[in-house]
C-alpha positions as CSV (number, residue, x, y, z in Angstrom):
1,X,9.5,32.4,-65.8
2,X,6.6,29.9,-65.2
3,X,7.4,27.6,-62.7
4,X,6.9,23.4,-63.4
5,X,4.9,21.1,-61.4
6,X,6.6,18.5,-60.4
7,X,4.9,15.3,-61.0
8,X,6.6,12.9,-58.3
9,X,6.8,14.0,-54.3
10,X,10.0,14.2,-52.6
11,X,10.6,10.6,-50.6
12,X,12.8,11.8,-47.8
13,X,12.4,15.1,-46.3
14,X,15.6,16.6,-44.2
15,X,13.5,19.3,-42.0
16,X,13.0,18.0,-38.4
17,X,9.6,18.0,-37.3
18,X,10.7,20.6,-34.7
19,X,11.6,22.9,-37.0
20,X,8.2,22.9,-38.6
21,X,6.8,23.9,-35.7
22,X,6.5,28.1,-35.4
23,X,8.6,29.6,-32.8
24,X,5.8,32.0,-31.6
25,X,3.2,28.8,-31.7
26,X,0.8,29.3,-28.5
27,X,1.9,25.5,-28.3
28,X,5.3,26.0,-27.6
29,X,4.7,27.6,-24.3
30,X,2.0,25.7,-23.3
31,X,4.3,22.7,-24.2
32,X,6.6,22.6,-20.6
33,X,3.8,23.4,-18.2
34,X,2.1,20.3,-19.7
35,X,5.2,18.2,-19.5
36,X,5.9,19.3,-15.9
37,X,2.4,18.6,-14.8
38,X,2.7,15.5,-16.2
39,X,6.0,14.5,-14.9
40,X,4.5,14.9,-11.1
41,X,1.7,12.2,-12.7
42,X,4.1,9.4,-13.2
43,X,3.5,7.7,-10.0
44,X,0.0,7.7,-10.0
45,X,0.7,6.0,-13.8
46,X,3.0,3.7,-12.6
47,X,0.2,1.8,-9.8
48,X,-2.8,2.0,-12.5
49,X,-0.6,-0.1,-14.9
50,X,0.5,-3.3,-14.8
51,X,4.2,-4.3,-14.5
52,X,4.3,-7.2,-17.5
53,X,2.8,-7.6,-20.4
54,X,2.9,-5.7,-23.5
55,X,4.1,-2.0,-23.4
56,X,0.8,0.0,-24.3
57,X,0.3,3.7,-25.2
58,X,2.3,5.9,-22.7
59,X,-0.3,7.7,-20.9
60,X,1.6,10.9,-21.6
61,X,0.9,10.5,-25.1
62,X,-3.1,10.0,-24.2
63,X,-3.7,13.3,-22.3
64,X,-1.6,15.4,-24.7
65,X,-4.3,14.3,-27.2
66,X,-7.2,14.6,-25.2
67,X,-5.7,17.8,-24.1
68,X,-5.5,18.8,-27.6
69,X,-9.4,17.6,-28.4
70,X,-9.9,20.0,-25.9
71,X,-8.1,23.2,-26.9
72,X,-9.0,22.6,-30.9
73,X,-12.6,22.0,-30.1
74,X,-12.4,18.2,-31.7
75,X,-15.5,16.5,-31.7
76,X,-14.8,12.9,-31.7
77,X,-11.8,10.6,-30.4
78,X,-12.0,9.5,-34.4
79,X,-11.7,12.9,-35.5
80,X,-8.2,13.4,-33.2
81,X,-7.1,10.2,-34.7
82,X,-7.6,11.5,-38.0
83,X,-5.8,14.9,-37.1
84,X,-3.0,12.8,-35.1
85,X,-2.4,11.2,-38.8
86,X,-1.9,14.4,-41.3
87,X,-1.4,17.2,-38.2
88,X,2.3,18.1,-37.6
89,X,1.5,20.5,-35.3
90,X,-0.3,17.5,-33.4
91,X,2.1,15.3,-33.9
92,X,4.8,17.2,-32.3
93,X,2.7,18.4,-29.1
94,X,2.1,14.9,-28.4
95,X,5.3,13.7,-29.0
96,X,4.9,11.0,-31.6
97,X,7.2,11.4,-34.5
98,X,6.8,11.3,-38.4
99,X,6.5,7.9,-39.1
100,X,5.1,6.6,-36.1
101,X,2.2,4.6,-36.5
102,X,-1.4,6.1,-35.2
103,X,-3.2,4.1,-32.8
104,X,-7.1,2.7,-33.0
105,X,-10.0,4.9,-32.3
106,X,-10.7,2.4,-29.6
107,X,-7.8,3.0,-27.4
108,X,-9.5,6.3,-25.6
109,X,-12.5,3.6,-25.2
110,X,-10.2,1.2,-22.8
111,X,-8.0,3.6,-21.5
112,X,-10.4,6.1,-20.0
113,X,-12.0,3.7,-17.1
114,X,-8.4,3.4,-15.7
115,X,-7.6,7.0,-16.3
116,X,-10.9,7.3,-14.3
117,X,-9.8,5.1,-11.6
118,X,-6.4,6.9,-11.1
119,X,-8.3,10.4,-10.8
120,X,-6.0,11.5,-13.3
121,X,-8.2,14.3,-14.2
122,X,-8.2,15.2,-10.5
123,X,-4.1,14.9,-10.6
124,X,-3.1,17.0,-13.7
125,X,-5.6,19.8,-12.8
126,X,-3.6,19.9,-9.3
127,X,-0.3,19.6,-10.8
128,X,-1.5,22.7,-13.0
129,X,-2.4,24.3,-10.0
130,X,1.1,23.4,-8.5
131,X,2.4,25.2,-11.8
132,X,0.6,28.7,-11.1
133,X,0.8,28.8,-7.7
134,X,4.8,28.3,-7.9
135,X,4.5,31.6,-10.8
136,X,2.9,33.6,-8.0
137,X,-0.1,33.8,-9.8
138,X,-2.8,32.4,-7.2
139,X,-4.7,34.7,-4.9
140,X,-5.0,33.1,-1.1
141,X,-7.6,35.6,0.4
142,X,-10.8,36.1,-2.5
143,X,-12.1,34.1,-4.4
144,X,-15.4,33.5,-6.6
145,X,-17.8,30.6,-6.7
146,X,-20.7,29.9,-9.7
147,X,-22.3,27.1,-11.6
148,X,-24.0,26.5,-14.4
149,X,-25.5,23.1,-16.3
150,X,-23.8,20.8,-18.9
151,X,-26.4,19.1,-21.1
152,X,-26.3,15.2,-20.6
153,X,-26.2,13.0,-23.9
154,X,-29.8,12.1,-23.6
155,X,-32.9,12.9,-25.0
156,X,-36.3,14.0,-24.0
157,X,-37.8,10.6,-25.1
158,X,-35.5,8.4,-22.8
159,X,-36.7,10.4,-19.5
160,X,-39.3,8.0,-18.8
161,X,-41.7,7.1,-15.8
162,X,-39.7,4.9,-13.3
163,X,-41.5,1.8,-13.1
164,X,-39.5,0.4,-10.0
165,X,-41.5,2.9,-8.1
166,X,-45.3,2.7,-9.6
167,X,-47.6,0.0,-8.9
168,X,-48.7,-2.8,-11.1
169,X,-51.9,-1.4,-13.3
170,X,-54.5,-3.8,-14.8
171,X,-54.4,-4.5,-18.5
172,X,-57.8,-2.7,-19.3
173,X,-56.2,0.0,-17.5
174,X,-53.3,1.0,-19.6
175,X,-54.3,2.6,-22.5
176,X,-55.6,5.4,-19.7
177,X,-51.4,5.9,-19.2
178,X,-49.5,8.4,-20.3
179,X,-47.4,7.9,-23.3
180,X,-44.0,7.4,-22.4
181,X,-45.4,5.3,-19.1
182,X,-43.3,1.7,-19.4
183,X,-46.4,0.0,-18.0
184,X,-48.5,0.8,-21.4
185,X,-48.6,-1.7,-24.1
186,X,-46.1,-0.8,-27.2
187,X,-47.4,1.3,-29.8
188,X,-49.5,-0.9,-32.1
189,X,-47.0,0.1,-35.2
190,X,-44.2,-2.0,-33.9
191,X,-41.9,1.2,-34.1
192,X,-39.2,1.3,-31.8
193,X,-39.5,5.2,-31.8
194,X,-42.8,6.6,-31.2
195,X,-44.4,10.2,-31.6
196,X,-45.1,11.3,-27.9
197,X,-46.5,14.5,-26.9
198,X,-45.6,15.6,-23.4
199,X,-47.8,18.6,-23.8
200,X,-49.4,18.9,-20.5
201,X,-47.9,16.0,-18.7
202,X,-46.2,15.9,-15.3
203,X,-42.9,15.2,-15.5
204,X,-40.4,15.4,-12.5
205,X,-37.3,13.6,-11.3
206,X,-39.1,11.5,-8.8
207,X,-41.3,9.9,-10.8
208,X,-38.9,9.8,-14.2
209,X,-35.4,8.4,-14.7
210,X,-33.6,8.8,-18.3
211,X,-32.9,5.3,-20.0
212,X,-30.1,6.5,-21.6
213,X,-28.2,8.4,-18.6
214,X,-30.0,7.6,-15.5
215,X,-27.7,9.8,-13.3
216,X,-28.9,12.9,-15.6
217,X,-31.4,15.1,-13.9
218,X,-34.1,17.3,-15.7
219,X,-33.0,20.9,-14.7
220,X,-33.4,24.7,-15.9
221,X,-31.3,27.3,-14.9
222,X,-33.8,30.2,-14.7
223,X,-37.4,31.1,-15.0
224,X,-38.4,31.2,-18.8
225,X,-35.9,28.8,-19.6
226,X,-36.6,25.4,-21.3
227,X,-35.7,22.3,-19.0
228,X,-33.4,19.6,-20.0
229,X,-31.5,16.3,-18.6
230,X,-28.2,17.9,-17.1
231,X,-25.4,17.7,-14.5
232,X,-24.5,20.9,-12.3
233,X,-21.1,22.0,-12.6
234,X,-19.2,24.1,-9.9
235,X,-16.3,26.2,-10.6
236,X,-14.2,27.9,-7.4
237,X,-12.1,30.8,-8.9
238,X,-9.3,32.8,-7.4
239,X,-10.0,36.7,-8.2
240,X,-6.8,37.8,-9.1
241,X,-5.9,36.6,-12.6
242,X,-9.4,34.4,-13.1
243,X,-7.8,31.4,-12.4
244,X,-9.9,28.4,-11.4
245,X,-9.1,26.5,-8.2
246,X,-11.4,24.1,-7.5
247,X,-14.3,22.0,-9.5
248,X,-17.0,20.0,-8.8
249,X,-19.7,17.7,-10.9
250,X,-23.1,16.5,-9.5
251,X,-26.6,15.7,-10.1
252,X,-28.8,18.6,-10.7
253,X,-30.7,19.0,-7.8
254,X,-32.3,22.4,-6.6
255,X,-29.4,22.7,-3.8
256,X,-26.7,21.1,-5.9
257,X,-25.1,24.6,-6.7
258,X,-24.9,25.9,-3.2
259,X,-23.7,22.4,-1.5
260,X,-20.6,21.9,-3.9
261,X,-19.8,25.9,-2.9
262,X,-19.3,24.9,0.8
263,X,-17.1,22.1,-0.6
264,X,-15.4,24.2,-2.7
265,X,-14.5,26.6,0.0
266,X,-13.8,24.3,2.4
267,X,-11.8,22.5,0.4
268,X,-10.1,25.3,-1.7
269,X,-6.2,24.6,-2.8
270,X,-3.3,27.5,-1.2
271,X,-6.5,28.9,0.5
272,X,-5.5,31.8,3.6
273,X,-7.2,30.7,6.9
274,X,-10.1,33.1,6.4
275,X,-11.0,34.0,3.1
276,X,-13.9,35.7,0.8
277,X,-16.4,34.1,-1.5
278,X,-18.2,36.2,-4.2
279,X,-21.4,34.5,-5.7
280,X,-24.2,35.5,-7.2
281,X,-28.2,36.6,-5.9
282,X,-28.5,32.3,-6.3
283,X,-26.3,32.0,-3.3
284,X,-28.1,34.2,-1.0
285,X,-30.2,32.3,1.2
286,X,-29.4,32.2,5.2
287,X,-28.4,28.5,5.0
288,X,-25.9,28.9,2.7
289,X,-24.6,32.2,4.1
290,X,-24.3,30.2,7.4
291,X,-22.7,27.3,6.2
292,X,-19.9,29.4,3.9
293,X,-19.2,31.5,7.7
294,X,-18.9,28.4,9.3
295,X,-15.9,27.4,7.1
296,X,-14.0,30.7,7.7
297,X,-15.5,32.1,4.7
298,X,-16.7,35.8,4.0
299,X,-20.3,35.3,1.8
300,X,-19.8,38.4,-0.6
301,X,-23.2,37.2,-2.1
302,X,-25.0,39.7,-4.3
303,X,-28.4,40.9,-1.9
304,X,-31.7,39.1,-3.1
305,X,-33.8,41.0,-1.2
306,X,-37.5,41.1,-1.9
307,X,-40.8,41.5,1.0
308,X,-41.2,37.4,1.5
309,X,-37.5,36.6,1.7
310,X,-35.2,38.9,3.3
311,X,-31.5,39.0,2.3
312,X,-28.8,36.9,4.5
313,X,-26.4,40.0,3.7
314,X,-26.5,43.0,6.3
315,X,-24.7,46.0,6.4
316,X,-21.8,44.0,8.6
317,X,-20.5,43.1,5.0
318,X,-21.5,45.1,2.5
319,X,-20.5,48.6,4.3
320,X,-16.7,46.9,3.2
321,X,-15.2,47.9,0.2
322,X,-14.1,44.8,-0.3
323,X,-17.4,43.9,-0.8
324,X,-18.0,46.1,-3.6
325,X,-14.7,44.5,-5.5
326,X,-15.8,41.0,-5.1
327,X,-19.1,41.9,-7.0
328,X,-17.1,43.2,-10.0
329,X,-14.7,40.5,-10.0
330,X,-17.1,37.5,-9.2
331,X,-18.3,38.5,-13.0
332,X,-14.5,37.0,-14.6
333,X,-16.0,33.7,-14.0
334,X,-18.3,33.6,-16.8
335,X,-15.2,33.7,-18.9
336,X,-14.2,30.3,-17.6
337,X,-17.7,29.5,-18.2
338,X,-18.2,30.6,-22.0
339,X,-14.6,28.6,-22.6
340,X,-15.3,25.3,-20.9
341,X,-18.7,25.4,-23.8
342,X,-17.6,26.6,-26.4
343,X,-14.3,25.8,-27.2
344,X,-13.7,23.3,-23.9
345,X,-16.7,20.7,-25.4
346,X,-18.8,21.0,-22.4
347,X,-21.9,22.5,-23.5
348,X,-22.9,19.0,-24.3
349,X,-21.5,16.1,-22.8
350,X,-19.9,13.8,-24.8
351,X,-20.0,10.7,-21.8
352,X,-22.5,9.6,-19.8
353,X,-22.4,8.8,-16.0
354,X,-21.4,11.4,-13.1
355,X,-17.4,10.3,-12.7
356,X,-17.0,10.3,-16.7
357,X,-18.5,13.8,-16.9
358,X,-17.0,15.0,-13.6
359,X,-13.6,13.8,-15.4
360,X,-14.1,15.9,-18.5
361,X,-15.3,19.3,-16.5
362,X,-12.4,19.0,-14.4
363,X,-9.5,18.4,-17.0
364,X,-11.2,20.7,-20.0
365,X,-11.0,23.4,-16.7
366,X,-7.3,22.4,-16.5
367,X,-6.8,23.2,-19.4
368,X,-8.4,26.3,-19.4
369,X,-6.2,27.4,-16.7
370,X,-2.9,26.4,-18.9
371,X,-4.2,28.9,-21.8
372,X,-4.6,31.2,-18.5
373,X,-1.2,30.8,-17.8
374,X,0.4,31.1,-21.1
375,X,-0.7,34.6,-21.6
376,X,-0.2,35.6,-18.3
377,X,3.6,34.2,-18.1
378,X,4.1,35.2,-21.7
379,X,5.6,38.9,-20.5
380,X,7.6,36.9,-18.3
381,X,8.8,34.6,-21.0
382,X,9.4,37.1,-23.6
């Protein structure tokens, strides 16, 4: 028979949230490696907040959902809210229960200079780290080094001639300017948004600083390719389950990619006391090949050898056939790559300043190391 429709919902509701939750949800394994690395977080919590006042948000609570932003691709901090409100699932991984009030939007707003202060980004994607290497799942001899750009939240317009470091040009003088040159007279509309053509037009990061970001640098990653206001990220990876190791954010200068690599492997977590570094055709240049030996590091760099610029990379390492494994394997970290911009958010920044998008690479590359883990302990776990 024909079911009715009830025309009244249920008030009370006798199924825990827990038990809403699917025992086979990704979630629920990702669930203790979170709380564990979060548990070795709670001094570093406990000297960032104050001993009196008011009890605020448990901290906890704040990178659960900014770790959830990051693995369900949310846009906004409003959006999570929203989600946080009608979202079980969310509800549960975070640990707030059915009734419990939502917070404002504006809490990620206040909270995220002293989660910036504590390097908390810095100390859950160690703690991760901790987790994997305690699993056995951290190589200590090979690893892999790469970078790529993440687009700064600026546009073309606001990269505009510094004009702390022009001189002072008479008045008949300025309408001979370029457009976007703060020392012309304002368009003769009144509009606070101006067509500009920068057809032709010499634009370079000594001469031009962004309004909107000014620690955003106009970069391209390769010939033929279009050039935009960007940060240079810097991933260290350990070749022998694609986990990464290391991180690092900076301006996007021509050398930025091959100084944080020496950093990186200098600096590398659980690293042996000589170990390899695969790169790519980027990396080989005798400078860096000297600098990377000089930290008791093997350069597996791919050759670039052409007429006008030998290669750094002689037979000494390439006869190896370890050399010929680090070439295949140094391709694994494009994966962490395509993650970290399309599901991670970091295509385009949502902050603006180095440490705020230094803080986001590193902790969306935490997580991608926990969704690592979870499939690679999941035989384990099973």
């Amino acid at each position: 028979m024909r079911g009715s429709e009830p025309q009244q919902m249920a008030l009370f509701s006798v199924v825990s949230l827990e038990a809403r939750i699917p025992l086979d949800h990704p979630l629920r394994a990702m669930r203790p490696l979170v709380d564990r690395a979060l548990a070795t977080l709670s001094p570093t919590f406990d000297q960032i907040y104050a001993d009196g006042g008011r009890p605020s948000i448990p901290p906890e609570h704040l990178l659960r959902a900014l770790l959830l932003q990051v693995l369900y691709t949310v846009r906004s901090e409003r959006q999570l809210m929203e989600q946080l409100e009608y979202n079980l699932l969310f509800r549960w991984f975070v640990g707030l229960g059915i009734d419990d009030a939502i917070w404002d939007v504006t809490v990620f707003t206040k909270n995220r200079e002293r989660l910036l202060i504590g390097d908390v980004a810095d100390g859950f994607f160690a703690a991760v780290l901790a987790e994997a290497k305690a699993a056995g799942l951290l190589s200590a001899e090979h690893f892999t080094v790469d970078g790529t750009l993440i687009q700064a939240w600026a546009g073309q317009k606001s990269f505009r001639r510094d004009s702390t470091k022009m001189p002072a040009v008479p008045k008949h003088r300025r309408k001979l300017l370029p457009p976007d040159d703060p020392r012309r007279d304002p368009p003769a509309d009144g509009t606070r948004n101006p067509t500009v053509n920068f057809h032709g037009e010499r634009r370079s990061n000594t001469t031009h600083t962004s309004t909107t970001d000014s620690d955003a640098q106009l970069a391209r990653k390769g010939d033929g390719r279009e050039a935009q206001l960007a940060y240079q990220a810097t991933v260290f990876m350990e070749n022998r389950h694609g986990l990464a190791v290391g991180t690092c954010t900076s301006p996007a200068t021509g050398t930025a990619e091959r100084d944080n690599a020496i950093l990186l492997a200098a600096g590398a977590p659980y690293r042996a006391q000589h170990i390899t570094v695969g790169a790519d055709k980027g990396f080989d240049t005798r400078a860096c090949v000297d600098e990377l030996r000089a930290v008791e590091s093997t350069p597996h760099v791919a050759r670039n050898d052409t007429v006008r610029h030998p290669s750094a990379i002689d037979g000494r390492t390439t006869r190896h056939a370890g050399y010929g494994v680090s070439q295949r394997k140094r391709k694994r970290i494009e994966e962490i790559f395509g993650w970290l911009k399309t599901v991670g958010g970091c295509r385009q920044t949502r902050l603006r300043g180095l440490d705020r998008v230094g803080w986001q690479v590193t902790f969306a590359t935490a997580v991608y190391n926990l969704v690592r883990m979870r499939r690679l302990l999941a035989p384990a776990q099973a």
